[in-house]
C-alpha positions in Angstrom: 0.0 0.0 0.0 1.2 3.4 -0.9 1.4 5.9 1.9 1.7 9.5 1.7 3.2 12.4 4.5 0.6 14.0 6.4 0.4 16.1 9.3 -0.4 13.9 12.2 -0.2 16.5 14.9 -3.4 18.8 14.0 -6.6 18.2 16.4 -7.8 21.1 15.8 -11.7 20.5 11.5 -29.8 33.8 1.6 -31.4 34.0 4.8 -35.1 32.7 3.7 -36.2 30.9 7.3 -38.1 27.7 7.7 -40.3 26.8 10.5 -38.8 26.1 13.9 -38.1 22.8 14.7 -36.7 22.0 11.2 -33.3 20.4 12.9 -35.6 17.9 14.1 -35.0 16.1 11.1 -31.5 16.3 12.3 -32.0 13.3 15.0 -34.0 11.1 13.0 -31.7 11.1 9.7 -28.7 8.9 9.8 -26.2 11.1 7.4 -22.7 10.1 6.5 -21.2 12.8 9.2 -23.5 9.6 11.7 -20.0 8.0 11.2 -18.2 11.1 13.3 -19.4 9.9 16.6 -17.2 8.5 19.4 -19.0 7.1 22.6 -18.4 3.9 24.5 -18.2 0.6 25.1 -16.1 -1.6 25.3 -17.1 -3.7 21.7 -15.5 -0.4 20.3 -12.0 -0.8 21.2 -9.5 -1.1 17.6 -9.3 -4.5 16.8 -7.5 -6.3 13.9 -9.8 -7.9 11.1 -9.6 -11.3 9.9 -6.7 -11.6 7.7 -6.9 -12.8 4.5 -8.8 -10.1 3.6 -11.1 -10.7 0.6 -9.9 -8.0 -2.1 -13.5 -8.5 -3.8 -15.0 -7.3 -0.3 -12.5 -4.4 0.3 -12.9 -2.7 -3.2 -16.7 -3.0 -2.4 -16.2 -1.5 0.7 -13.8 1.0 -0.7 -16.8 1.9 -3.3 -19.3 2.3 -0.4 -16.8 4.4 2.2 -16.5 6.9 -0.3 -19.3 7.3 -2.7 -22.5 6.2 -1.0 -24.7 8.9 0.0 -26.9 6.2 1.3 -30.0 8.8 -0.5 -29.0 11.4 2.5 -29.7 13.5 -0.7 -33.1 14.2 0.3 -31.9 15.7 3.5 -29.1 17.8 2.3 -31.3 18.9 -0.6 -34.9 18.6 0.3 -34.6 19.8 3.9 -31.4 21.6 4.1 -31.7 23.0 0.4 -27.8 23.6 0.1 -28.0 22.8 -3.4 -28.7 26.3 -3.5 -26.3 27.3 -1.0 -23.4 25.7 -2.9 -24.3 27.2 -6.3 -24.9 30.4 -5.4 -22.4 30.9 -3.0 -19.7 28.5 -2.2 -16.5 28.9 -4.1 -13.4 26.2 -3.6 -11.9 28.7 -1.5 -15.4 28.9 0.6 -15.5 25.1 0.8 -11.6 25.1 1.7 -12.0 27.0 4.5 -14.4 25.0 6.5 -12.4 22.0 5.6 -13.4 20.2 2.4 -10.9 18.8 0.4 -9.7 18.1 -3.2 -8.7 14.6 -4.5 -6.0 16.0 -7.1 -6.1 12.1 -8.6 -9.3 12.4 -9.6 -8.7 16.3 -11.5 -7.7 16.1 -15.5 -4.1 17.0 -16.1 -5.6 19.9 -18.0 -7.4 21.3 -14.7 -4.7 20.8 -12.3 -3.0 23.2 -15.0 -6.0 25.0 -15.2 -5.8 26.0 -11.6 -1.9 26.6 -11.4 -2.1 29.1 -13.6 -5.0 30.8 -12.6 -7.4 30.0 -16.1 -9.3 28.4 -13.5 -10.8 30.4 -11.1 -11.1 29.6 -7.4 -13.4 32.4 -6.1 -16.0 31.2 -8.4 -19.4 28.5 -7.5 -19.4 27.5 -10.9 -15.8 25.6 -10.5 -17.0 23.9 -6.8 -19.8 23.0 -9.5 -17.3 21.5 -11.9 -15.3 19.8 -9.2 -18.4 18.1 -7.9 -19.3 17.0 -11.3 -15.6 15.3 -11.7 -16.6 13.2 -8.4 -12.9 15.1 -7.1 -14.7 16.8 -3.7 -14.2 13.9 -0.5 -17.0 13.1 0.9 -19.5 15.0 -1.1 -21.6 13.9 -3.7 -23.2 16.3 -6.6 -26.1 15.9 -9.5 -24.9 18.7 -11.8 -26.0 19.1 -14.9 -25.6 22.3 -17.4 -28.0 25.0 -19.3 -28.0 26.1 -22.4 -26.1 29.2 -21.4 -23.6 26.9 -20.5 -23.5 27.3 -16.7 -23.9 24.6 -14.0 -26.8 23.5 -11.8 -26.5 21.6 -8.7 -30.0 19.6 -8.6 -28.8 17.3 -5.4 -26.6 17.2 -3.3 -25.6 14.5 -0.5 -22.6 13.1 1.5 -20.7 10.3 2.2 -18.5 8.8 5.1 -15.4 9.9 3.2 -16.4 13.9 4.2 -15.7 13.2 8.0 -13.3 10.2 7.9 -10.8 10.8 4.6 -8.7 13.4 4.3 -5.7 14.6 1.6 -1.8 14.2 1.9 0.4 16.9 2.3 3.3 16.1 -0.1 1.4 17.7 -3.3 2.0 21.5 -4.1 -0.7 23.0 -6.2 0.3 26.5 -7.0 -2.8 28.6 -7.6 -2.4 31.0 -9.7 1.6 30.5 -9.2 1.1 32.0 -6.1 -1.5 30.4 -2.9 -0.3 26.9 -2.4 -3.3 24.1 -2.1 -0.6 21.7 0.2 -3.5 19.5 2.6 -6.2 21.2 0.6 -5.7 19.5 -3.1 -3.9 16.1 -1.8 -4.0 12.2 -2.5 -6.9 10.8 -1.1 -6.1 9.1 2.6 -9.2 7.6 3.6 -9.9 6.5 7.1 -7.7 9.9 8.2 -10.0 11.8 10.4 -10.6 15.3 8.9 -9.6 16.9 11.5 -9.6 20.3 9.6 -13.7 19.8 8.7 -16.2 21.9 10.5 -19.1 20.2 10.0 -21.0 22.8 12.4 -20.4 26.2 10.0 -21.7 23.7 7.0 -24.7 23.0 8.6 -24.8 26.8 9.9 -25.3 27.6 6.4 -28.6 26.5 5.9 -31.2 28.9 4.8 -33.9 26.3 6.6 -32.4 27.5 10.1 -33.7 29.5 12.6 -30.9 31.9 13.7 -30.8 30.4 16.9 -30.0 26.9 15.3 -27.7 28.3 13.0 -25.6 30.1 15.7 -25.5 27.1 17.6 -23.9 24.9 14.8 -21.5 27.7 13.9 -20.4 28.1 17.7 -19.1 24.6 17.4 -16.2 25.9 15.4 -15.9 28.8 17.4 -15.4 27.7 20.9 -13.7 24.1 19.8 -12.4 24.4 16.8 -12.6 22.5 13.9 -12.7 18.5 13.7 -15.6 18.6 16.2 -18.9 17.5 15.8 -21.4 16.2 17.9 -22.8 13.2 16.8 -25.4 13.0 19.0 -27.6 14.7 16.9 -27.9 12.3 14.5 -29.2 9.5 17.1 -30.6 11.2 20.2 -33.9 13.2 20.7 -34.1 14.4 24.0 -33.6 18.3 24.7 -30.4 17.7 26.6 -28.7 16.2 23.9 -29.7 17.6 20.7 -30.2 21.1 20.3 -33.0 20.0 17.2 -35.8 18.3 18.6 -39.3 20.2 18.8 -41.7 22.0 19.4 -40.1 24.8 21.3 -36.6 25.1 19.4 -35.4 28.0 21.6 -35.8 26.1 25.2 -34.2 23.2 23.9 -31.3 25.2 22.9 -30.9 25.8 26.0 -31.5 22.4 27.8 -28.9 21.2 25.3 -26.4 24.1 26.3 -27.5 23.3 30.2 -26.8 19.5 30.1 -23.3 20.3 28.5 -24.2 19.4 25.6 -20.0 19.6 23.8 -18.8 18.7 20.0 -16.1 15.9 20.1 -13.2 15.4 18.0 -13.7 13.4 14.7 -11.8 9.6 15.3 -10.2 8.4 12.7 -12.2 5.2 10.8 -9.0 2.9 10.5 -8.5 0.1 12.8 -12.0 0.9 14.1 -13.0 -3.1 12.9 -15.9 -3.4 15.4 -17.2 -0.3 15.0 -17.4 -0.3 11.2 -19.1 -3.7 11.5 -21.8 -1.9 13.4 -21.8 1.1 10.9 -22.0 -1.3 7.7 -25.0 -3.2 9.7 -26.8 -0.1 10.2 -26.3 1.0 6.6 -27.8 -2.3 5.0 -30.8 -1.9 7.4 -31.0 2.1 6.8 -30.6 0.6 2.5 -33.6 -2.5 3.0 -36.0 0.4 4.6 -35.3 2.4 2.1 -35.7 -0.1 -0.2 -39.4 -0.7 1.6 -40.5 2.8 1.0 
């Protein structure tokens, strides 16, 4: 296996408003970013699989980790409706700072060129749109199609474990524009890296379905911890004291949630994690044969 230098030492990843209580979805849907969460027990502690492995099952597995939205699409989209954030307002540079990275093995010869000398522009939606359509984002999955002007349309949008648990190596030196260097933003893909530069809280913050309440409360997340945190309760829990979602009375819970401690925890790395991602890959197959039920 080919390994690559990375920084091992960093811990720390349109205003229309919605109904209160819209973050209620939060706790019942099981997203990719479910896959940040820590927690106990015992069953959890890094254990060795089976060797040998079956390369039919790993390049499956491979396929699932990093392009499976598992149809969180109608979340992100439907619910979340950052689509619309994304086209309208996120450039590379946007989605750099809050953490999301480049896989420069999946980018054309002629766009890493493109970007080094600055034909390509990084301050512009359109090329997040472009990079999405290449597959070349980690973690995050895009339906982009293009009008007759010639300009690109994000329809869905959904993400994958790979946003919280892959990250890029640091030995690739993109020069945009022959000046800003991408190092640990445009990388070779490392998966089962925690992204420990991700802050999943200022993504969600961007939502034009949040109350302001809500979305100071995510964006405090990066604030006051930094960024690889995330609280991954949300995705499971549905009392106040643990999820800052649930309804009816969004505001109160806020509170409970902030009373009860309620704290972000550092993203763990998905490698040598073989009990846990037994239970993760269980979970998906029944989240996949519900859906299927529908």
């Amino acid at each position: 296996m080919q390994t690559y230098d990375t920084d091992k030492s960093r811990s720390g990843d349109v205003h229309c408003r919605h109904p209160r209580g819209v973050l209620s979805v939060l706790a019942a849907a099981t997203l990719a970013l479910t896959a940040c969460g820590g927690g106990g027990g015992g069953d959890e502690v890094s254990q060795e699989p089976p060797l040998p492995l079956d390369p039919t099952l790993v390049a499956a597995g491979q396929q699932t980790f990093r392009h499976d939205s598992f149809g969180d699409e109608r979340f992100w989209t439907d619910v979340l409706m950052m689509n619309q954030v994304i086209e309208s307002a996120v450039d590379p540079l946007t989605a750099a700072s809050v953490g999301l990275k480049i896989d420069a093995d999946a980018l054309p010869a002629e766009v890493l060129e493109g970007i080094q000398s600055g034909a390509i522009p990084l301050d512009d939606p359109q090329t997040t749109l472009a990079l999405l359509k290449l597959d070349a984002v980690l973690g995050a999955k895009g339906e982009v199609s293009q009008g007759p002007d010639g300009r690109l349309a994000l329809k869905r949008f959904g993400v994958t474990c790979a946003l919280c648990h892959s990250t890029v190596s640091r030995d690739l030196h993109v020069l945009a524009g022959g000046k800003t260097d991408l190092v640990g933003i445009v990388g070779h893909r490392l998966d089962g890296w925690p992204n420990r530069d991700l802050q999943p809280g200022t993504i969600l913050s961007l939502s034009p379905a949040l109350t302001e309440k809500q979305a100071a409360e995510y964006a405090s997340w990066a604030t006051l911890y930094g960024p690889g945190f995330y609280d991954p309760r949300i995705n499971v829990n549905t009392d106040p004291g643990s999820n800052p979602a649930v309804g009816p009375d969004v505001d109160a819970n806020l509170a409970a949630y902030k009373a009860a401690g309620g704290i972000p925890v550092l993203i763990p790395p998905a490698f040598g994690r073989w009990a846990w991602t037994n239970r993760l890959s269980r979970a998906m197959a029944t989240r996949r044969t519900n859906r299927r039920g529908r």
